[in-house]
C-alpha positions as CSV (number, residue, x, y, z in Angstrom):
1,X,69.6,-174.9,-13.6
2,X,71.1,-172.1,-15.4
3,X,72.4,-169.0,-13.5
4,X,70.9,-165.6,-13.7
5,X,71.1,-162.0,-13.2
6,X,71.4,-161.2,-9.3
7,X,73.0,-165.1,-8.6
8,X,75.9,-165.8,-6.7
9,X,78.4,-167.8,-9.1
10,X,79.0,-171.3,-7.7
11,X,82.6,-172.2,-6.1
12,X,84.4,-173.6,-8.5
13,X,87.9,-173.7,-9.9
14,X,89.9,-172.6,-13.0
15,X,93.4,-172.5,-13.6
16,X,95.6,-170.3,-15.6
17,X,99.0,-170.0,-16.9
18,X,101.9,-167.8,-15.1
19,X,105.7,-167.7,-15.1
20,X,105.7,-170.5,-12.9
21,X,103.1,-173.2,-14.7
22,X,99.7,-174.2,-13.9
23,X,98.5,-172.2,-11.0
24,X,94.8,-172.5,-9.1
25,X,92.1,-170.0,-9.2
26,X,89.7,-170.3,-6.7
27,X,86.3,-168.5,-8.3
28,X,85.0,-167.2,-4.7
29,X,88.6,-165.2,-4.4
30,X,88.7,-164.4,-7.7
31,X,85.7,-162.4,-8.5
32,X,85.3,-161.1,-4.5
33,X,85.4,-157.2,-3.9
34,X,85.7,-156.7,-7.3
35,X,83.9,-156.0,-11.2
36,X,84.7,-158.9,-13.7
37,X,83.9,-159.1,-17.0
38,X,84.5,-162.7,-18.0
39,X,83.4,-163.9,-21.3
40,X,83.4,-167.8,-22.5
41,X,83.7,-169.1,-25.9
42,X,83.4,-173.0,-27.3
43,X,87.0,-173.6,-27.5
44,X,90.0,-171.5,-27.9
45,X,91.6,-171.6,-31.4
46,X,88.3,-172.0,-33.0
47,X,87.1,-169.3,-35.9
48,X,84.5,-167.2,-34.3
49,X,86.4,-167.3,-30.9
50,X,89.9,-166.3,-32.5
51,X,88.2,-163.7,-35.6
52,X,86.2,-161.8,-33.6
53,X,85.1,-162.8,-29.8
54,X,89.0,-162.6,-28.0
55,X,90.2,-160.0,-30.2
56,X,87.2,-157.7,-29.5
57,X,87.7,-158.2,-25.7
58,X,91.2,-156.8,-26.3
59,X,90.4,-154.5,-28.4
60,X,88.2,-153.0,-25.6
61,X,90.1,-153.8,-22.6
62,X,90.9,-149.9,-21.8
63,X,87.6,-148.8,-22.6
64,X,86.2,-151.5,-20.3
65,X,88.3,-150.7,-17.5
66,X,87.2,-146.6,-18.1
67,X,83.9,-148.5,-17.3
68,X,84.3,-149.8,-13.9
69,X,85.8,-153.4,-14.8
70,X,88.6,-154.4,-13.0
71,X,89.5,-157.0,-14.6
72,X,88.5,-159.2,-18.1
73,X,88.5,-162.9,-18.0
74,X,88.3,-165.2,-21.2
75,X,87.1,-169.2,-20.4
76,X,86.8,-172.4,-22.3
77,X,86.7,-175.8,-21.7
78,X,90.5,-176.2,-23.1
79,X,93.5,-177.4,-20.7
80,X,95.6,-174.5,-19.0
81,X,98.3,-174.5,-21.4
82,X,96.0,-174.5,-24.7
83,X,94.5,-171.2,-23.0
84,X,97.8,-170.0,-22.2
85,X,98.8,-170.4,-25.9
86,X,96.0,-169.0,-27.2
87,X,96.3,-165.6,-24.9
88,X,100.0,-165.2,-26.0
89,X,98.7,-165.5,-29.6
90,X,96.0,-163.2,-29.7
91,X,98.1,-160.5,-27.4
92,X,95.9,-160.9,-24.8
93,X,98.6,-160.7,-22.2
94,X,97.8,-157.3,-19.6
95,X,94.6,-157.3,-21.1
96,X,92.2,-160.7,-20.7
97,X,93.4,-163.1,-18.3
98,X,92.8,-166.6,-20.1
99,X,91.3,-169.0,-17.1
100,X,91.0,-172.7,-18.3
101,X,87.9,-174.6,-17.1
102,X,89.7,-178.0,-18.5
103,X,87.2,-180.5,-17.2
104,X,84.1,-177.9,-17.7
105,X,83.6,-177.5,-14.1
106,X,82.5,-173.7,-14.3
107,X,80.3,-174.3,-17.5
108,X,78.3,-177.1,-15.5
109,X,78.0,-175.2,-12.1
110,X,76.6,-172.1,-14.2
111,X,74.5,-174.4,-16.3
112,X,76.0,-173.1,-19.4
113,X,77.2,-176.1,-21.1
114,X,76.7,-177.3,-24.8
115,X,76.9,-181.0,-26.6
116,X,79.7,-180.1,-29.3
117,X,79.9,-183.8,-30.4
118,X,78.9,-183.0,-34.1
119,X,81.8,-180.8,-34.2
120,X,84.4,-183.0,-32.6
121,X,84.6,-180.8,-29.4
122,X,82.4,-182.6,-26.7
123,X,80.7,-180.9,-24.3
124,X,81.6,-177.2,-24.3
125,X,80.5,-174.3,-22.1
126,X,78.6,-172.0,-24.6
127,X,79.4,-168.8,-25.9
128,X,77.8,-165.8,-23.1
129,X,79.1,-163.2,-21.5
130,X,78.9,-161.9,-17.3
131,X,79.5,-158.8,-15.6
132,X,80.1,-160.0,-12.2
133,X,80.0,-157.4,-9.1
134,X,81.3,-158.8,-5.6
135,X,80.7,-162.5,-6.8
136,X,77.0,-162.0,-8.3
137,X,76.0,-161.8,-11.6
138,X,75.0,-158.3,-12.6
139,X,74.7,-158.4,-16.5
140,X,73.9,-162.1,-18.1
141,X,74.4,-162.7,-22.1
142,X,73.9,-166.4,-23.7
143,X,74.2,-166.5,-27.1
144,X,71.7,-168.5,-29.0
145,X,73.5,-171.7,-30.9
146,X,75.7,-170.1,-33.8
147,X,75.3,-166.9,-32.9
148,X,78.0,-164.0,-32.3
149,X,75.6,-161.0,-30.8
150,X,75.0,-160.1,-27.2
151,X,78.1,-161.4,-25.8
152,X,80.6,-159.3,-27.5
153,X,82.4,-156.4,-25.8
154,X,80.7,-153.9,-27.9
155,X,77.3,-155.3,-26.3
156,X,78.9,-155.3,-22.8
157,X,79.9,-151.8,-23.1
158,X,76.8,-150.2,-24.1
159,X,75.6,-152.5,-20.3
160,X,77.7,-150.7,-18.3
């Protein structure tokens, strides 16, 4: 079943990059007490995820965080260090914090999850967008297949 606006996201776990390697993030932690806007894309590296949907949620970190978010989170069903390459790439560093969902754990708890076989990728978690308040999901954006739209930080911003 696919999550929806005023659901409590599912315990789950990602893992992202630091000074000292591969580190655990525990999703009930992460997102309690606090305003996320975490975003997910196909697969890091990939066109529309590198051209336009990372960079624009840098691009708009500030204004985002003038909004109420405290922080931005990027996932994909990559492996920590593939998300930790991309970030550094696309100077997302003290802007998005790049949290891999390597075995698509997050993308299957939230329902989310699309068969990328044609393409090579496997199964993906698909491109949407979340404001999540306190743990529950507050604002809810899936993109339809191919499309670049209501997930963007543009849309989020004009949601918050």
């Amino acid at each position: 079943m696919t999550i929806a606006k005023g659901d409590s996201l599912p315990s789950t776990t990602f893992t992202k990059m630091t000074q000292n390697g591969p580190e655990p993030v525990g999703s009930d932690e992460y997102f309690a007490g606090r305003t996320v806007a975490i975003f997910s894309v196909p697969g890091a590296f990939t066109p529309t995820c590198s051209a336009k949907h990372l960079p624009g949620f840098v691009e708009k970190a500030d204004a985002l965080k003038a909004k109420g978010v405290d922080e931005i989170a990027c996932t994909a069903v990559n492996d920590v260090f593939v998300m930790g390459a991309w970030g550094k790439s696309a100077g997302a560093d003290d802007k998005v914090t790049m949290l891999a969902d390597g075995n698509g754990d997050f993308a299957k708890a939230v329902g989310l999850t699309m068969d990328g076989s044609k393409f090579g990728l496997g199964t993906r978690g698909q491109r949407f967008s979340m404001i999540v308040k306190d743990g529950v999901v507050a604002e809810l954006n899936v993109e339809e297949p191919g499309d670049y739209k209501v997930s963007s930080a543009d849309h989020m911003l004009g949601q918050l």
